[in-house]
N, CA, C and O of each residue as an XYZ file, in Angstrom:
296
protein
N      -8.863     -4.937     -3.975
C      -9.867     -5.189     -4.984
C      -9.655     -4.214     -6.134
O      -8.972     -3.191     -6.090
N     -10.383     -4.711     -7.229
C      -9.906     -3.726     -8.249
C     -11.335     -3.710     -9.326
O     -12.320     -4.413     -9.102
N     -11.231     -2.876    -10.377
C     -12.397     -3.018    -11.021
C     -12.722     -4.258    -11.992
O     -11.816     -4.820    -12.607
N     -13.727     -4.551    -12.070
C     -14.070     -5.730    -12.775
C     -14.484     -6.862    -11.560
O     -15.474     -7.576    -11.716
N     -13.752     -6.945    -10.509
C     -14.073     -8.227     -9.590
C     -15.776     -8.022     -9.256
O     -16.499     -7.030     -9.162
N     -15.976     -9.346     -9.148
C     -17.090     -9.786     -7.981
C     -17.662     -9.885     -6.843
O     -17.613    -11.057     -6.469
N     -18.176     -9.224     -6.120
C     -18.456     -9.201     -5.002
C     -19.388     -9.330     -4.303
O     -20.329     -9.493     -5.079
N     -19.757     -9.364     -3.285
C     -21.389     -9.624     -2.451
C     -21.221     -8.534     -1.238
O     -20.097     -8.685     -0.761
N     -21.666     -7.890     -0.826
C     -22.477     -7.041      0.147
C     -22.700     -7.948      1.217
O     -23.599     -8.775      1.062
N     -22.115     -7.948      2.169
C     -22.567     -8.983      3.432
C     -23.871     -8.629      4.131
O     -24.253     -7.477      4.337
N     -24.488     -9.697      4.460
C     -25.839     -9.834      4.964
C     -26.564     -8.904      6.109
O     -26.167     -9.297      7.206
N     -27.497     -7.797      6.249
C     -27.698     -7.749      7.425
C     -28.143     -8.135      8.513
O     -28.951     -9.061      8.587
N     -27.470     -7.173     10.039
C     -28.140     -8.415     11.282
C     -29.445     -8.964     11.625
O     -29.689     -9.879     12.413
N     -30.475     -8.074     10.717
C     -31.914     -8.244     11.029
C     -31.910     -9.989     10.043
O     -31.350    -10.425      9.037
N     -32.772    -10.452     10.954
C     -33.816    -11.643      9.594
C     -34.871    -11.286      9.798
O     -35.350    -10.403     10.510
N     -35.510    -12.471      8.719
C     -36.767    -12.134      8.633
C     -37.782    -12.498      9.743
O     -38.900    -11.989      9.820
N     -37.258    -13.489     10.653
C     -38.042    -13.265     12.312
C     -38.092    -12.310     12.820
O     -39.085    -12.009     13.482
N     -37.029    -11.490     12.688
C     -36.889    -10.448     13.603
C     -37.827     -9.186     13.805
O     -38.352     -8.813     12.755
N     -38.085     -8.596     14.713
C     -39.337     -7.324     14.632
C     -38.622     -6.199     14.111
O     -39.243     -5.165     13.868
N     -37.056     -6.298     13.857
C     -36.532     -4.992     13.256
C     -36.352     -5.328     11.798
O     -35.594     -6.251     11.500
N     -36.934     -4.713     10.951
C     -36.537     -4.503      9.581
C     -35.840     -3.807      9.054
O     -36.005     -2.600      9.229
N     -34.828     -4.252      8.237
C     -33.737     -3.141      7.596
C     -34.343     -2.699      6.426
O     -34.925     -3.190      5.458
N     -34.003     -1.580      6.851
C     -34.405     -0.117      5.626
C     -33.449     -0.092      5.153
O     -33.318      1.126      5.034
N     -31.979     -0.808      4.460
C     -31.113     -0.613      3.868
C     -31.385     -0.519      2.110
O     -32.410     -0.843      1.511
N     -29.857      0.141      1.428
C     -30.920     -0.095     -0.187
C     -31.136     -1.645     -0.300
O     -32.233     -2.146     -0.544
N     -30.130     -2.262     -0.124
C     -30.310     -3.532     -0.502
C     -31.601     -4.283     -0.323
O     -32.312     -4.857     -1.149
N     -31.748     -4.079      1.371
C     -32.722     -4.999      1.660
C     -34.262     -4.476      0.969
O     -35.130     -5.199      0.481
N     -34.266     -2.919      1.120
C     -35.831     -2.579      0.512
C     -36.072     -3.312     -1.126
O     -37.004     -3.962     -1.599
N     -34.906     -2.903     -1.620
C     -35.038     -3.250     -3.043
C     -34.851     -4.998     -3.415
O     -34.951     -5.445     -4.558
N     -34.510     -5.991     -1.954
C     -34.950     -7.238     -2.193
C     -33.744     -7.911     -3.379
O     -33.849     -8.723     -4.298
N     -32.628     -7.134     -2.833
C     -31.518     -7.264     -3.826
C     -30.547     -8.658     -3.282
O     -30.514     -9.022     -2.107
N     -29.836     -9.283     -4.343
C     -28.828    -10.713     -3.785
C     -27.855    -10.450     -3.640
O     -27.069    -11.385     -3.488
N     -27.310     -9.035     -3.598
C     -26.278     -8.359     -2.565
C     -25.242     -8.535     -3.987
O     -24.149     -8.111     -3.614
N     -25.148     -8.910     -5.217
C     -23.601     -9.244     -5.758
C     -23.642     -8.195     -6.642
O     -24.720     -7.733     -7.016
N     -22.401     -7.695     -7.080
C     -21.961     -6.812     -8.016
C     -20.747     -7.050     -8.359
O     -20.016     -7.955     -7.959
N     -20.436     -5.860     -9.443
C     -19.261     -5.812    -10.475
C     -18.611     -4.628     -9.613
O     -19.437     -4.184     -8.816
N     -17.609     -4.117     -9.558
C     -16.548     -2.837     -9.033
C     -16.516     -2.165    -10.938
O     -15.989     -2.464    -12.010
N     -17.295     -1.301    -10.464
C     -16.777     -0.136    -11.587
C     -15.845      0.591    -11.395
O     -14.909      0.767    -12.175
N     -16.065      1.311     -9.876
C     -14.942      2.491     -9.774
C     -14.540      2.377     -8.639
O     -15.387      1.923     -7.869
N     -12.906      2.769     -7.909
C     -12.494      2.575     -7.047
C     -12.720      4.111     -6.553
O     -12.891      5.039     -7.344
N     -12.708      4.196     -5.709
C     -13.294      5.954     -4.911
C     -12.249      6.585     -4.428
O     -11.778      5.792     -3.613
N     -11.839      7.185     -4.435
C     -10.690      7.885     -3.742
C     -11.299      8.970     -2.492
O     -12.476      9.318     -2.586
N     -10.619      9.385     -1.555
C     -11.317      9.862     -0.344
C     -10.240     10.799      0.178
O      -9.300     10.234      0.738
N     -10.193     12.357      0.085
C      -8.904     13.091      0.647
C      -8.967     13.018      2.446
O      -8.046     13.139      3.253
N     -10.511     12.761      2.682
C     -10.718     12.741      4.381
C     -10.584     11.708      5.148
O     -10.350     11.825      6.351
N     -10.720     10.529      4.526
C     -11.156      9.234      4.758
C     -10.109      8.289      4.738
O      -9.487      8.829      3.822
N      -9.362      7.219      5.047
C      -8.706      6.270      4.816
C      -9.216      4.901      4.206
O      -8.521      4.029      3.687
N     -10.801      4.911      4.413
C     -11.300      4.323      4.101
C     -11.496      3.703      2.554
O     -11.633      4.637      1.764
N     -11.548      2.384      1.896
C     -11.222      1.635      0.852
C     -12.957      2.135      0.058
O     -13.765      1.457      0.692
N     -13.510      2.737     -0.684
C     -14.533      2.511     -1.111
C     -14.591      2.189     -2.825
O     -13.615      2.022     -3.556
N     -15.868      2.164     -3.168
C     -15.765      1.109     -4.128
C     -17.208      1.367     -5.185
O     -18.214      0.745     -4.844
N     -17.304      2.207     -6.362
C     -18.389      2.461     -7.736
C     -18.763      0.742     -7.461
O     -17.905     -0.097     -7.184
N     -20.153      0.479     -7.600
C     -20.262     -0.908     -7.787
C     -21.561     -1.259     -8.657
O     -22.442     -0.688     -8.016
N     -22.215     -1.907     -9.810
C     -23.142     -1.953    -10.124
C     -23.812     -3.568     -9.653
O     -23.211     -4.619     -9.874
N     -24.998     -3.491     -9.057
C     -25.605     -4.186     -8.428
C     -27.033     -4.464     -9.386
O     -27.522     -3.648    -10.167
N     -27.603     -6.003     -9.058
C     -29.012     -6.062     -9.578
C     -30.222     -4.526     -9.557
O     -31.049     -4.366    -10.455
N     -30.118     -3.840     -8.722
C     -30.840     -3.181     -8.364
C     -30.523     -1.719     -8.633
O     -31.326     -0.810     -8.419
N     -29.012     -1.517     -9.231
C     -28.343     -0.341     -9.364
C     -26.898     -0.161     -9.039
O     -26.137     -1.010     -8.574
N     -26.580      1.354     -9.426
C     -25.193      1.116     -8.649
C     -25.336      2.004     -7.171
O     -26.323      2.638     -6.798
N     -23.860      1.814     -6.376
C     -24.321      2.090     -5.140
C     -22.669      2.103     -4.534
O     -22.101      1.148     -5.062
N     -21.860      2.740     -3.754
C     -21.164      3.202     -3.086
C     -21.000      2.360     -2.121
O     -21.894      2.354     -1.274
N     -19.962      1.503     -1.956
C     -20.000      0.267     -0.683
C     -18.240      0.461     -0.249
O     -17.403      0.928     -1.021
N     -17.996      0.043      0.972
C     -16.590      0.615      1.723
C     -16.464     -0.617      1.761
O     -17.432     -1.376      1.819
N     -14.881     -1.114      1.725
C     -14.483     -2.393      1.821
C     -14.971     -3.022      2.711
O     -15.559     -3.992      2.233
N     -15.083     -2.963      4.389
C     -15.765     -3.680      5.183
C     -16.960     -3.885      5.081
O     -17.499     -4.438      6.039
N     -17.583     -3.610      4.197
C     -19.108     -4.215      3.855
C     -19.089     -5.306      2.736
O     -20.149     -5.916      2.589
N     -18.146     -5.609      2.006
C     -17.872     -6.257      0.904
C     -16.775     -7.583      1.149
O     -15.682     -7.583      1.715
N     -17.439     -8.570      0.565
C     -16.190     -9.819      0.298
C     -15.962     -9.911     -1.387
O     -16.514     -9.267     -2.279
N     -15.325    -10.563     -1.431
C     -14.932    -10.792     -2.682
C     -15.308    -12.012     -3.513
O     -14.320    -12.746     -3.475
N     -16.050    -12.454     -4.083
C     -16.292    -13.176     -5.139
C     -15.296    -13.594     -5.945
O     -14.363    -14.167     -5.382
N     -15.241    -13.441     -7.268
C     -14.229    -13.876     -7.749
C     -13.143    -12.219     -8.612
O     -13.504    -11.154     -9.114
N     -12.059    -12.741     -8.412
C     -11.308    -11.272     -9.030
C     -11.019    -11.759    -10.944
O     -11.210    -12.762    -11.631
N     -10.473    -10.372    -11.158
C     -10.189    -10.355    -12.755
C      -8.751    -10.605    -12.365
O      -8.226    -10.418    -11.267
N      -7.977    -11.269    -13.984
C      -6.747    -11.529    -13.653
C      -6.066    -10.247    -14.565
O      -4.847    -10.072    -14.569
């Protein structure tokens, strides 16, 4: 992924039947999970892919396995 693409935040396991509620940012703030990639993160500890992202609700720090891809920039 790179900056500029589209993306969505995948859903969490709670619904709204459920007696557990997610306290995540997303879910408190009632957000539709999609954003833009501002910044790609670099990590000296981590191997992990993370990702600057601005969202309806703000921006917010998301690691590739939480993220699909929408549509990319060419």
């Amino acid at each position: 992924m790179k900056v500029g693409d589209l993306i969505k935040v995948v859903d969490c396991p709670a619904d709204e039947s459920s007696f557990y509620k997610c306290g995540c940012f997303f879910c408190i703030h009632n957000s539709n999970r999609i954003g833009i990639i501002k910044k790609i993160r670099k990590s000296k500890t981590s191997a992990a892919k993370a990702y600057t992202a601005q969202f309806d609700i703000g921006e917010w720090i998301v690691f590739e396995e939480e993220i699909e891809l929408i549509s990319d920039v060419k």
